[in-house]
C-alpha positions in Angstrom: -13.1 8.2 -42.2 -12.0 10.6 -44.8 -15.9 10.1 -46.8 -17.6 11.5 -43.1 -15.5 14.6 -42.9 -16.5 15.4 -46.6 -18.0 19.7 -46.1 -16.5 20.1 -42.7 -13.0 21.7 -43.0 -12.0 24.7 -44.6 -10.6 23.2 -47.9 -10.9 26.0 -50.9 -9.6 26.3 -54.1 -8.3 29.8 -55.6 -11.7 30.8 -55.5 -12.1 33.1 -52.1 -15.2 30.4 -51.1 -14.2 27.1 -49.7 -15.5 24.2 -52.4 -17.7 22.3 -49.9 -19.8 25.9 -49.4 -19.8 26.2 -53.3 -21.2 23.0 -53.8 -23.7 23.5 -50.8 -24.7 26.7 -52.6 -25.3 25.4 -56.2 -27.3 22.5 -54.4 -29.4 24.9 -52.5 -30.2 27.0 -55.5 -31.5 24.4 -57.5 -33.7 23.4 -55.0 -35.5 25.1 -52.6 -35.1 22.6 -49.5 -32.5 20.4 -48.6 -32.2 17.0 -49.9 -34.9 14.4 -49.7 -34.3 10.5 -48.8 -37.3 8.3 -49.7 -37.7 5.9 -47.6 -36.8 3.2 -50.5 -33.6 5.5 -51.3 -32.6 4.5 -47.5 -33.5 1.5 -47.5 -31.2 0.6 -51.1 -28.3 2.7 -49.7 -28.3 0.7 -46.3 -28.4 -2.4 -48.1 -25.8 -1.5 -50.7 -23.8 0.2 -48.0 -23.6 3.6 -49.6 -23.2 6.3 -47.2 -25.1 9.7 -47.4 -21.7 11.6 -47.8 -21.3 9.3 -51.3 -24.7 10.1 -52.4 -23.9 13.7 -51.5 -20.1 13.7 -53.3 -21.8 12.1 -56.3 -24.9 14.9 -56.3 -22.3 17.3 -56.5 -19.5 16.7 -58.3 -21.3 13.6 -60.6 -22.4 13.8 -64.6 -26.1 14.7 -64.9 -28.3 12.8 -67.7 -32.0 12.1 -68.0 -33.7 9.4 -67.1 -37.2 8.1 -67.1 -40.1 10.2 -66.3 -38.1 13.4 -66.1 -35.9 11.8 -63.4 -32.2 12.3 -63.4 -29.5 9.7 -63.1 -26.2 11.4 -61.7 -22.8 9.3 -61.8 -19.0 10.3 -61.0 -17.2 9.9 -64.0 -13.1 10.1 -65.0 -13.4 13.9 -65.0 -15.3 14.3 -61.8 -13.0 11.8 -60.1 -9.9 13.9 -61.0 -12.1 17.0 -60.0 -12.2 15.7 -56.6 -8.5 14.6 -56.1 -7.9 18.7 -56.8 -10.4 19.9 -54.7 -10.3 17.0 -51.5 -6.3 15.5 -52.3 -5.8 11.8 -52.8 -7.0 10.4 -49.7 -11.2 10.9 -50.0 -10.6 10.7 -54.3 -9.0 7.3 -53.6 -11.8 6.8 -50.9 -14.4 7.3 -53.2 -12.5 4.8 -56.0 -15.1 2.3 -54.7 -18.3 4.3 -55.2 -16.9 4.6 -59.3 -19.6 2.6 -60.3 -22.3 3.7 -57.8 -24.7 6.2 -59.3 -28.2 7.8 -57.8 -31.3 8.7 -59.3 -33.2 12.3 -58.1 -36.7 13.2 -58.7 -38.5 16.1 -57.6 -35.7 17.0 -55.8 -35.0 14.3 -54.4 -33.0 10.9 -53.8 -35.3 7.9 -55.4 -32.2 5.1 -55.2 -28.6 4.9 -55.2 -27.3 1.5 -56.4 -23.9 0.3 -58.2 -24.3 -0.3 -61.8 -21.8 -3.5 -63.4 -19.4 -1.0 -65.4 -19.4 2.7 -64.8 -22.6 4.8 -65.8 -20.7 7.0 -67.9 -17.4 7.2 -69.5 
């Protein structure tokens, strides 16, 4: 499955550092342990059937806005989409096609829910 293998190869762009270490790196340094499932998050991702490798292509590459209660509402949008075709080639962007409306919600570092809205979160 093309999702699963998502940070395990040595894919790289013309930068010296392969992207899946980049990303791993800019997660890391905006927060100081790695990511958190609640137990609800889990639970709405099983049930949705959105894997962990999604939730983790969407945290990185997805549009950040604000949500309630100083929570944050991250969805992949046209841009982030073509940024992952030139960073992971056609086979995982046309993979993820599916997740297009699927967005997740962080607070306090960490995955609340992940759930698939009726149109795309953001344009």
């Amino acid at each position: 499955n093309a999702i699963a293998t998502y940070g395990m190869g040595p894919l790289s762009t013309a930068s010296s550092t392969p992207i899946w270490k980049r990303a791993m790196q800019k997660r890391h340094s905006q927060q100081d342990r790695a990511m958190h499932f609640t137990r609800h998050a889990r639970d709405r991702m099983s049930a949705r059937v959105i894997p962990e490798g999604v939730v983790d292509m969407i945290v990185d590459f997805g549009e950040r806005r604000a949500a309630r209660d100083g929570a944050e509402k991250i969805a992949l949008t046209k841009a982030s989409t073509k940024q992952i075709r030139h960073y992971f080639g056609p086979t995982i962007s046309d993979a993820m096609s599916q997740y297009r409306k699927a967005y997740v919600v962080l607070a306090d570092g960490g995955v609340v829910t992940a759930a698939f809205a009726p149109q795309p979160v953001f344009r």
